[in-house]
N, C-alpha and C positions, 0 to 999 in steps of 0.2 A: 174204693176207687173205681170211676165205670169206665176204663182202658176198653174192656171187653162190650160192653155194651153201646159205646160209638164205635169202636172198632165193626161191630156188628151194623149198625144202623147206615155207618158210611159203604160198608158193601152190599147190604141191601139197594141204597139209592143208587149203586152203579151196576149194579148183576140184574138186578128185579126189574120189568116193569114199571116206568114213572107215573107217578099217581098224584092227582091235582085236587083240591077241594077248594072251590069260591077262585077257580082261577090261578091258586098258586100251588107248585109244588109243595105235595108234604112225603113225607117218608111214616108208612105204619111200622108203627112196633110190630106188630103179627107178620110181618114181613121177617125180619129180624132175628122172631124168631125163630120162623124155617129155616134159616142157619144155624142157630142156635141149636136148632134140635137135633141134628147133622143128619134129615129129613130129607135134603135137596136133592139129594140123588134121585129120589122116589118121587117128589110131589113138585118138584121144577121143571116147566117145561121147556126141553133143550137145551138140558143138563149135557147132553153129551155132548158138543155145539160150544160148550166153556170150554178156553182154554186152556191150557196143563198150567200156567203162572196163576188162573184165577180158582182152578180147585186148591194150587198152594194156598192160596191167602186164605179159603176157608179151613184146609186144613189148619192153618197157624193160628186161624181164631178158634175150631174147637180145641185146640190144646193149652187153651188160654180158658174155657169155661168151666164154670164152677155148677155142681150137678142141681143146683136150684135155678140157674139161667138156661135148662130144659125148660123148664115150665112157662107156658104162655105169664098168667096171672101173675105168675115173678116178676118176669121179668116187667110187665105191665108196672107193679106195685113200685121197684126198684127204678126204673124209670123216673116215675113220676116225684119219688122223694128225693132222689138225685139231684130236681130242679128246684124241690122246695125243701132245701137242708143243704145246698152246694158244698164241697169241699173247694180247698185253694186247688189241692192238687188232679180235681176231676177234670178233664179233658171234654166231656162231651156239654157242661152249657156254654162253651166259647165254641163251640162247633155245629150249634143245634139250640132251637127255639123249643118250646115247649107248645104242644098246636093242640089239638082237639083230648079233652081228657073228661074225665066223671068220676065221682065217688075215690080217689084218693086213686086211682088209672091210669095212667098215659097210654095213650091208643096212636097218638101220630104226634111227631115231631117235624121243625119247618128247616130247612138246610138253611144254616146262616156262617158258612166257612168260607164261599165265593170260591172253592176250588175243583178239582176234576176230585172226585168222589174215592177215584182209585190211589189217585196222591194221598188223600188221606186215611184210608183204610193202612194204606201199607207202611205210612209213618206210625198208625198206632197198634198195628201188628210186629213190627221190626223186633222189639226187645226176645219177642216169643220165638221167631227166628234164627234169634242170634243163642238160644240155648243149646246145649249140649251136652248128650250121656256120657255119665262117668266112667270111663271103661275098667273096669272091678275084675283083677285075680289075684290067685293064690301063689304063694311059694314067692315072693316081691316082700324084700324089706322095709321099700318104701310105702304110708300108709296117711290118710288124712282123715279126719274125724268128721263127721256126718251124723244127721241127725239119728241113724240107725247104727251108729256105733262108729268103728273105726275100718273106713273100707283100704284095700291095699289097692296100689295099683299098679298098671301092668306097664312096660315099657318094650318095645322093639329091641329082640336083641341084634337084629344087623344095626351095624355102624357106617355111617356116610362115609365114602372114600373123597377125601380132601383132595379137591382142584384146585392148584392155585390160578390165581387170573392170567390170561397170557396176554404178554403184551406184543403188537407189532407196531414194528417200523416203515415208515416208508424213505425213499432216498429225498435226500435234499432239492429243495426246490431255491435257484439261485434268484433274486427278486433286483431289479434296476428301482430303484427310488430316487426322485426328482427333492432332494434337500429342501429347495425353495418354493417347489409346490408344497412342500408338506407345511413346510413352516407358514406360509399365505394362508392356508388351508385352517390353520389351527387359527391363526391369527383373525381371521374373520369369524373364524364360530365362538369365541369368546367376545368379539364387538357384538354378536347379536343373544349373547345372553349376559344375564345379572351376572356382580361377582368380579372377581380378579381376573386378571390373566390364565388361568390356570392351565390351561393346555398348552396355550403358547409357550410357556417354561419349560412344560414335562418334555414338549418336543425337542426346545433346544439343548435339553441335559441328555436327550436319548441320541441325537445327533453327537453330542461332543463324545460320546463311547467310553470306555474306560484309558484309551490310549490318550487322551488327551487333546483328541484330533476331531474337529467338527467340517468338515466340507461343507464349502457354501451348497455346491452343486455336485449329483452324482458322475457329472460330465469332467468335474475340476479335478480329480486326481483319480488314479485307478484302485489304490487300497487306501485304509485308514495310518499315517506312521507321520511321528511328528513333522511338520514342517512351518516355514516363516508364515506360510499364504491365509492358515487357517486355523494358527494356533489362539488358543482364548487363556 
């Protein structure tokens, strides 16, 4: 799977120098692989001038390379049968053309992702990222099996001190409601959408309350208690 070697190629085309040949941008592998080689410190100039987030992403790509994508001609070779042997699951010929090559080569590839170069370097760096060491001791009855045997491991012995959530209160807020603006209210915004009645109703079952008592108007009586006026 070449993760690592678009991973590599898309930070090239955003860190390095853009390079054109017949007019168009291409991206060199020999670029690529001065990341690759983790060189860049030494033979990049204005290496110091990067970023802290874009020495990450080199980090997270050499902890992703495998010690044969040191090598210029590797990677060259690998490259090149990458685009002529495709897997479903390789990522870099949906990302990348295949541009100036020789003798079974690839020496430059042409950006065909249409995206900011850093966008995709750090989607196909993310998984590398997202790892993390095992933290491994002794005297721990808890233990998981690993390719080097059975590692134990270690847990915190302080224990969270349980907060429960607190709740506050505020005082009551006493609100005057106009009955029959409400109900006009509702009664128009159901005329201008599809469908039933349906707020019209809700409102006149939240008006009649549980007492039985619907006031036309907040003006028409002082509290809610049965009476002849506005019993339903």
């Amino acid at each position: 799977m070449s993760r690592t070697l678009a991973g590599a190629l898309a930070l090239a085309e955003y860190l390095l120098p853009a390079r054109f040949r017949d007019g168009r941008q291409v991206v060199r592998v020999a670029d690529a692989h001065v990341l690759l080689s983790g060189h860049a410190p030494r033979v990049v100039a204005g290496w110091a001038q990067w970023s802290e987030a874009d020495k990450q992403r080199l980090g997270a790509l050499l902890g992703t390379r495998h010690r044969g994508e040191a090598l210029l001609h590797h990677v060259e070779r690998t490259v090149y049968d990458v685009f002529h042997t495709p897997d479903a699951d390789d990522p870099l010929p949906a990302l990348y053309a295949l541009g100036y090559h020789e003798r079974g080569r690839a020496f430059e590839v042409l950006p065909a992702h249409g995206q900011d170069p850093s966008d995709v370097a750090e989607r196909l760096l993310a998984p590398a990222r997202r790892r993390r060491l095992l933290r491994v001791a002794s005297g721990s009855d808890w233990s998981a099996p690993t390719s080097r045997g059975r590692a134990q491991l270690a847990f915190p012995d302080e224990q969270g001190v349980y907060r429960p959530p607190q709740v506050v209160t505020a005082p009551a807020v006493e609100l005057v409601v106009d009955a029959d603006e409400l109900g006009w209210q509702s009664r128009d915004t159901d005329q201008d959408m599809k469908g039933p009645a349906f707020r019209e109703k809700q409102i006149a079952l939240l008006l009649r309350g549980k007492n039985g008592c619907a006031p036309r108007s907040a003006r028409d009586c002082d509290r809610c208690s049965p009476c002849t006026r506005c019993a339903a």
